[in-house]
Biopython code that builds the backbone (N, CA, C, O; Angstrom):
import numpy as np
from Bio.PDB.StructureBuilder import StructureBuilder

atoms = [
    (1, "UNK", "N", (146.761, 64.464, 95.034)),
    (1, "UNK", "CA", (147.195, 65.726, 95.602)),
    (1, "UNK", "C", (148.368, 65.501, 96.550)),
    (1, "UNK", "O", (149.254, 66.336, 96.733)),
    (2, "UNK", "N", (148.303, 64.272, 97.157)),
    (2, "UNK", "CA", (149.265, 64.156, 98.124)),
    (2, "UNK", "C", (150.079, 62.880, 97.991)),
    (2, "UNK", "O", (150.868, 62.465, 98.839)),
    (3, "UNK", "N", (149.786, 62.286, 96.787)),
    (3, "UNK", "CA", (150.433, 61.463, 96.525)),
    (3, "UNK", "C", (150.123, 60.096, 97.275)),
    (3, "UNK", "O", (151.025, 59.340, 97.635)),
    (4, "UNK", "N", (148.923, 59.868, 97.458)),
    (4, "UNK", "CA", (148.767, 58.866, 98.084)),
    (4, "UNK", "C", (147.962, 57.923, 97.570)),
    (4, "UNK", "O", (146.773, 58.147, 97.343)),
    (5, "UNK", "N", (148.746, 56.369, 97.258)),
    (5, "UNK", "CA", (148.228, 55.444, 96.107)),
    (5, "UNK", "C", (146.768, 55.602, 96.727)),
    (5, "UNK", "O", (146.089, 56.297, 95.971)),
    (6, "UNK", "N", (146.115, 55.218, 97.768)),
    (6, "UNK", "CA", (144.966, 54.873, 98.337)),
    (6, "UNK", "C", (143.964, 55.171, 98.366)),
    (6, "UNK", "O", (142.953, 54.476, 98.272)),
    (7, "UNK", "N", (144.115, 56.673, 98.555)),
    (7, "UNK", "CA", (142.940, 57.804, 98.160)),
    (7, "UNK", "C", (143.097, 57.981, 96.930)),
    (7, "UNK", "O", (142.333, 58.925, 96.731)),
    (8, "UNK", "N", (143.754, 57.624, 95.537)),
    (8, "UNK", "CA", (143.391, 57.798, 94.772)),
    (8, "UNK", "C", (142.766, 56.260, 93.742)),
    (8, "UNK", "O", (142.227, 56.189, 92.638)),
    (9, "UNK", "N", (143.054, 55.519, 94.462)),
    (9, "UNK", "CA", (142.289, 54.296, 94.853)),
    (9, "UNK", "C", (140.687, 54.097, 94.827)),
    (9, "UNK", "O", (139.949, 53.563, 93.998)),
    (10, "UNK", "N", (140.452, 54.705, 95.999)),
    (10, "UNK", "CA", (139.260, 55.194, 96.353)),
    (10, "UNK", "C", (138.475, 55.891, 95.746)),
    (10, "UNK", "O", (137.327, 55.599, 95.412)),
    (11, "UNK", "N", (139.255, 57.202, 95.502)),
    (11, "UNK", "CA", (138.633, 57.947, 94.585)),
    (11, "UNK", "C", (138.380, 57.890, 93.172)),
    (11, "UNK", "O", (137.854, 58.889, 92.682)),
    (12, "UNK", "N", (138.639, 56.959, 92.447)),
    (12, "UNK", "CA", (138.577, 56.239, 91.065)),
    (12, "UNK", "C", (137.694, 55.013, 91.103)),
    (12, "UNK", "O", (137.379, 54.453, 90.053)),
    (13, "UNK", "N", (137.215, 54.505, 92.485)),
    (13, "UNK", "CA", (136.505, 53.657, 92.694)),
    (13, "UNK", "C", (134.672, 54.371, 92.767)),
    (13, "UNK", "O", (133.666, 53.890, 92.246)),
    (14, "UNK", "N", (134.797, 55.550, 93.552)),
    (14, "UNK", "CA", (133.666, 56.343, 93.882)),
    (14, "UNK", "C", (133.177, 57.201, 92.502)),
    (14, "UNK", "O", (132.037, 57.612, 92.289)),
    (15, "UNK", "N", (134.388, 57.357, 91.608)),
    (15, "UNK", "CA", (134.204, 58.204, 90.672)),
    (15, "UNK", "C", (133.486, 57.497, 89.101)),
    (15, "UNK", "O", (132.968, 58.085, 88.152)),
    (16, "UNK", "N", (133.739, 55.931, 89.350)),
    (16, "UNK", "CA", (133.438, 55.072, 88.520)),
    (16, "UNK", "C", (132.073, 54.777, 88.917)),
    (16, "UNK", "O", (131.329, 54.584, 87.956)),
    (17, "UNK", "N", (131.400, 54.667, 90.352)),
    (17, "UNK", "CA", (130.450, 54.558, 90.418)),
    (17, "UNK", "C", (129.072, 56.075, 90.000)),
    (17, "UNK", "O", (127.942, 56.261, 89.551)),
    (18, "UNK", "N", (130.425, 56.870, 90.640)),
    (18, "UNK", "CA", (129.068, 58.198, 89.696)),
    (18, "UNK", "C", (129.012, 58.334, 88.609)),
    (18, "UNK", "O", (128.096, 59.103, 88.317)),
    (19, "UNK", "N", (129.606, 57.930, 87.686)),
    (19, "UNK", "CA", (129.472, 58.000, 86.384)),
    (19, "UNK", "C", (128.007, 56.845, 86.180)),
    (19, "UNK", "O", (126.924, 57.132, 85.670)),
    (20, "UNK", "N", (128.443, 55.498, 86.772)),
    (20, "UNK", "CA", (127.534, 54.528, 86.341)),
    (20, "UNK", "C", (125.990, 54.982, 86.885)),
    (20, "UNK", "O", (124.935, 54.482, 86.493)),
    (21, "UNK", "N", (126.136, 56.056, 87.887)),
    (21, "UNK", "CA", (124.598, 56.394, 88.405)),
    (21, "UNK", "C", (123.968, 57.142, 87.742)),
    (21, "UNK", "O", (122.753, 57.085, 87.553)),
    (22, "UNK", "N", (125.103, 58.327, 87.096)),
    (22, "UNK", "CA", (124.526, 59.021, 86.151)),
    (22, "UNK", "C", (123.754, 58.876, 84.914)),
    (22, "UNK", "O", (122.638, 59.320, 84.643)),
    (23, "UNK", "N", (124.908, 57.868, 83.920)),
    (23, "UNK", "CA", (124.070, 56.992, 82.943)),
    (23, "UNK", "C", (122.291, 56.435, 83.287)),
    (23, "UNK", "O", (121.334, 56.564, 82.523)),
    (24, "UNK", "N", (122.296, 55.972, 84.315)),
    (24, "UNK", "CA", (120.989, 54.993, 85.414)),
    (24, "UNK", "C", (120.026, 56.463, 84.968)),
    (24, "UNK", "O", (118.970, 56.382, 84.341)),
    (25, "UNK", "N", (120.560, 57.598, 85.372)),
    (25, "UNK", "CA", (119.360, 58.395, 85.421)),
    (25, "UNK", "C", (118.364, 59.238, 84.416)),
    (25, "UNK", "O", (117.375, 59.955, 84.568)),
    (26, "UNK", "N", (119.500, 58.565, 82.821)),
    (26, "UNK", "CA", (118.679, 58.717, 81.786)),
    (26, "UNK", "C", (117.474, 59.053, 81.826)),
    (26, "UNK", "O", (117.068, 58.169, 82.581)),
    (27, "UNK", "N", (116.562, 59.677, 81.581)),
    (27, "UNK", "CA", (115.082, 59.612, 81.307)),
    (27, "UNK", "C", (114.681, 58.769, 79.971)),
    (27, "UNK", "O", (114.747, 59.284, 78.855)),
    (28, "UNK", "N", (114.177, 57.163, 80.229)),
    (28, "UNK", "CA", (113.853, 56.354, 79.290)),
    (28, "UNK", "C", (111.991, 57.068, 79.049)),
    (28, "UNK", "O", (111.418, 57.970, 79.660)),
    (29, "UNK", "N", (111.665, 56.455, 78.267)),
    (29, "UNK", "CA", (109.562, 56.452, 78.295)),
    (29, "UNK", "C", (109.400, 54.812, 78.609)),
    (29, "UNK", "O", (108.497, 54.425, 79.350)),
    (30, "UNK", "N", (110.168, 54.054, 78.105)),
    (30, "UNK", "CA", (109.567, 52.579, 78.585)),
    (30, "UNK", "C", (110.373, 51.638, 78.527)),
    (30, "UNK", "O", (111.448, 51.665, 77.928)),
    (31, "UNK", "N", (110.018, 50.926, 79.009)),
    (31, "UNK", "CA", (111.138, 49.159, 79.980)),
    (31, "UNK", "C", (111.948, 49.068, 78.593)),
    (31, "UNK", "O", (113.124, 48.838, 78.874)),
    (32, "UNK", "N", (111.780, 49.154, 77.329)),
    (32, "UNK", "CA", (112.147, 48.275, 75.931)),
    (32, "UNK", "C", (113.750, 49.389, 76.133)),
    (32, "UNK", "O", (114.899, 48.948, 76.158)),
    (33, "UNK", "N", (113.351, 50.841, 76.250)),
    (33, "UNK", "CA", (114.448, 51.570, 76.101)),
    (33, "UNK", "C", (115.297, 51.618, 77.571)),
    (33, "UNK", "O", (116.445, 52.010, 77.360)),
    (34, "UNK", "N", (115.049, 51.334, 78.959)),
    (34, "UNK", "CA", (115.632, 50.937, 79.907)),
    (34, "UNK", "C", (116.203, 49.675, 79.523)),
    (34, "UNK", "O", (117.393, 49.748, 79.830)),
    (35, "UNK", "N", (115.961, 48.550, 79.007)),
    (35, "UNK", "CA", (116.723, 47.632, 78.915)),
    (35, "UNK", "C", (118.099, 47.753, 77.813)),
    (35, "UNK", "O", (119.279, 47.486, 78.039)),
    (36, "UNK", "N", (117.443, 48.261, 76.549)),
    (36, "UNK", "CA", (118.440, 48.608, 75.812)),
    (36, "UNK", "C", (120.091, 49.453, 76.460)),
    (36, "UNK", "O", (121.223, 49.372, 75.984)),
    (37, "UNK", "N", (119.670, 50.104, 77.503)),
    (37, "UNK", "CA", (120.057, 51.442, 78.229)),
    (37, "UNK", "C", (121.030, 50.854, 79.594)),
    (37, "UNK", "O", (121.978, 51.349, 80.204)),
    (38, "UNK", "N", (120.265, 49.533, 79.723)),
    (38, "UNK", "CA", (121.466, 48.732, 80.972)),
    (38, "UNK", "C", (121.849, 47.594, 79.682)),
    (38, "UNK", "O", (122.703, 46.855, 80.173)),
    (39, "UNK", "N", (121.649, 47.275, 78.646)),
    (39, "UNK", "CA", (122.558, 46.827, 77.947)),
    (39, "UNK", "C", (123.550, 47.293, 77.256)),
    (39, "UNK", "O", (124.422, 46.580, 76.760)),
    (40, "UNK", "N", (123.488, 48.687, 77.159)),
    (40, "UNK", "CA", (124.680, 49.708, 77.012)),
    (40, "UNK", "C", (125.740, 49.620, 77.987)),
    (40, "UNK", "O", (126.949, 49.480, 77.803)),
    (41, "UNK", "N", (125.076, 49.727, 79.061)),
    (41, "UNK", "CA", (125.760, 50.519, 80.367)),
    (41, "UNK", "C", (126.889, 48.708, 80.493)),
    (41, "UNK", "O", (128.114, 48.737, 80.611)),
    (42, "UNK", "N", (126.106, 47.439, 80.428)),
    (42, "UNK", "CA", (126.800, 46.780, 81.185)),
    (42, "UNK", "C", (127.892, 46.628, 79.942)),
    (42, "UNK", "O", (129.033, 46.261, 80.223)),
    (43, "UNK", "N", (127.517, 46.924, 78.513)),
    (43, "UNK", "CA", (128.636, 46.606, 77.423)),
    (43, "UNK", "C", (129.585, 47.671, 78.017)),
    (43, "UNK", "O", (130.623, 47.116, 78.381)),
    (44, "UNK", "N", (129.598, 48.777, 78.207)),
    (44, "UNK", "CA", (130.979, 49.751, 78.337)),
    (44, "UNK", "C", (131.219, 49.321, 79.938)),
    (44, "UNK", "O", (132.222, 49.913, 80.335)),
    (45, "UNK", "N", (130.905, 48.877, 80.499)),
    (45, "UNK", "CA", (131.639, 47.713, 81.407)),
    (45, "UNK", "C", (132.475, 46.956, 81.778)),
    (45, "UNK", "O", (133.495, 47.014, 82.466)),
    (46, "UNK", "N", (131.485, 45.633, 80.807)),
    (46, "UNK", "CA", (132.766, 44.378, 80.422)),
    (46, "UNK", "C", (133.602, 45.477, 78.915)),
    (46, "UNK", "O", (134.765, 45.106, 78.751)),
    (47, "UNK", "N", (133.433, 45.953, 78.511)),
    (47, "UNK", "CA", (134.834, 46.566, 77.564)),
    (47, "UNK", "C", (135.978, 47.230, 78.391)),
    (47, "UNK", "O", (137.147, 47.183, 78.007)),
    (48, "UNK", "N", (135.537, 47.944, 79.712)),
    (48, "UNK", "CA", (136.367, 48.632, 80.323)),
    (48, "UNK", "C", (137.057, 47.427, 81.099)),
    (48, "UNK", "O", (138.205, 47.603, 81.507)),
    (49, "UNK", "N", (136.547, 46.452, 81.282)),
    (49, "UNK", "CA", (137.336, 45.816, 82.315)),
    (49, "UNK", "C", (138.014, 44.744, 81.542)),
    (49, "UNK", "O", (138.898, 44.136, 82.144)),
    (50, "UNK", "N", (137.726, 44.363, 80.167)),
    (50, "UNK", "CA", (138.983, 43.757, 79.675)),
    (50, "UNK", "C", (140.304, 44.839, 79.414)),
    (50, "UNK", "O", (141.481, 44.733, 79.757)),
    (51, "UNK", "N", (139.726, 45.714, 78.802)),
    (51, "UNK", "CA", (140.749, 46.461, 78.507)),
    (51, "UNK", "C", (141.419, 46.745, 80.233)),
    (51, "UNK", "O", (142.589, 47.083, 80.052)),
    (52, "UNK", "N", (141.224, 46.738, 81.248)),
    (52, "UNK", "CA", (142.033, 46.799, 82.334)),
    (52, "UNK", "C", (142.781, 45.585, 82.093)),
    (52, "UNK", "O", (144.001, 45.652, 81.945)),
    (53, "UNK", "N", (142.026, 44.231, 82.029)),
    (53, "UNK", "CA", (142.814, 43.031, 82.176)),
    (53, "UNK", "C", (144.130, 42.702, 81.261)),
    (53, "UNK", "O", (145.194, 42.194, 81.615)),
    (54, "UNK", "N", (143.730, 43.138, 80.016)),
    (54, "UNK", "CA", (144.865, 43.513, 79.189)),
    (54, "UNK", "C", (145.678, 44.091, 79.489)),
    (54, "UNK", "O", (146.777, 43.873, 78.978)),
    (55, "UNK", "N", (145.543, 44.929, 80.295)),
    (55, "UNK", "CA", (147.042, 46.004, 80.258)),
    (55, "UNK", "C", (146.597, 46.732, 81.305)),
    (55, "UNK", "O", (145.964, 47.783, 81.414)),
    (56, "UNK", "N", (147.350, 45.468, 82.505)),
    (56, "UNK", "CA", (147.275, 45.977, 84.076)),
    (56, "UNK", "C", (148.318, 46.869, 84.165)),
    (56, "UNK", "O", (148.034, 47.806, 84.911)),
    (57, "UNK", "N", (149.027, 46.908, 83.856)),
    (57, "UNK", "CA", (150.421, 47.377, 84.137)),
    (57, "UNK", "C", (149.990, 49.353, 83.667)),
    (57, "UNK", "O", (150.956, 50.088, 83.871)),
    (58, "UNK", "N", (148.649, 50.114, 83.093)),
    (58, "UNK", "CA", (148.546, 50.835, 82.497)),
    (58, "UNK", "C", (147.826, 51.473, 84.204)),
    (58, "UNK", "O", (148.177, 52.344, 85.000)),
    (59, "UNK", "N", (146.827, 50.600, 84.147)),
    (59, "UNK", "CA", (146.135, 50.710, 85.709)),
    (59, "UNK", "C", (146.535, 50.256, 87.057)),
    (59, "UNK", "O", (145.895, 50.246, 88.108)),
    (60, "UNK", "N", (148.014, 49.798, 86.724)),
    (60, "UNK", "CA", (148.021, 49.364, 88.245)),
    (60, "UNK", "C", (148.005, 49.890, 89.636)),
    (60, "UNK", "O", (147.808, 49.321, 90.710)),
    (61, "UNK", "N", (148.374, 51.651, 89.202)),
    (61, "UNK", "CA", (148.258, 52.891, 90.219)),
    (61, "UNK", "C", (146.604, 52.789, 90.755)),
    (61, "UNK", "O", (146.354, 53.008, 91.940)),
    (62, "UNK", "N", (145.637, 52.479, 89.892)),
    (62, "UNK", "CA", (144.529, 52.610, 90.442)),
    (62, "UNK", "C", (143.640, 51.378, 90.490)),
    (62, "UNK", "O", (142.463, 51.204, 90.173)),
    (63, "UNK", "N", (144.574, 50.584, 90.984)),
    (63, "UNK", "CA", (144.044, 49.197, 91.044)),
    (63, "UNK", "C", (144.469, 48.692, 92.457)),
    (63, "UNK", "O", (145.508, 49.022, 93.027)),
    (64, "UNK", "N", (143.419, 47.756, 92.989)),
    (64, "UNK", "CA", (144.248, 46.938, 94.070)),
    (64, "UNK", "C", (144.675, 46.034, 94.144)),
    (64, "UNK", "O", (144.127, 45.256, 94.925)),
    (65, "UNK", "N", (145.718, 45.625, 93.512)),
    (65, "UNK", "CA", (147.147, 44.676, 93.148)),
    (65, "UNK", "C", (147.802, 44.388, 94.092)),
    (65, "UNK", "O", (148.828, 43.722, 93.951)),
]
sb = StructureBuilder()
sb.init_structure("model")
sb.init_model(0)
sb.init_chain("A")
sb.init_seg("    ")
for serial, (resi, resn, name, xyz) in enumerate(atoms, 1):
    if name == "N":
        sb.init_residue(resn, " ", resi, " ")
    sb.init_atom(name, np.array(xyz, "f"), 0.0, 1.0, " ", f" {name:<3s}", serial, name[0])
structure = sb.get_structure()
């Protein structure tokens, strides 16, 4: 809004974590489908964060570089 690398920094940092809480609050019935469910969560993870590592230059506005 105001153009400021920092807060939007921040706010891509806070916004990444509500997403990941949201996923968390799935309603599983048992441990077999909770595990499956953080083995999801941590695969779109490590995928998101190579694909950052690949091509910093895409994220570097919302990165701390």
């Amino acid at each position: 809004l105001w153009n400021i690398g920092e807060l939007l920094k921040i706010g891509g940092t806070f916004f990444a974590l509500y997403i990941i809480e949201k996923i968390i609050e799935i309603p599983v019935k048992s441990q077999v489908g909770f595990a499956y469910l953080g083995l999801f969560v941590s695969g779109v993870i490590y995928w998101f964060c190579m694909l950052v590592k690949s091509n910093p230059e895409a994220f570097r506005a919302y990165l701390f570089f």
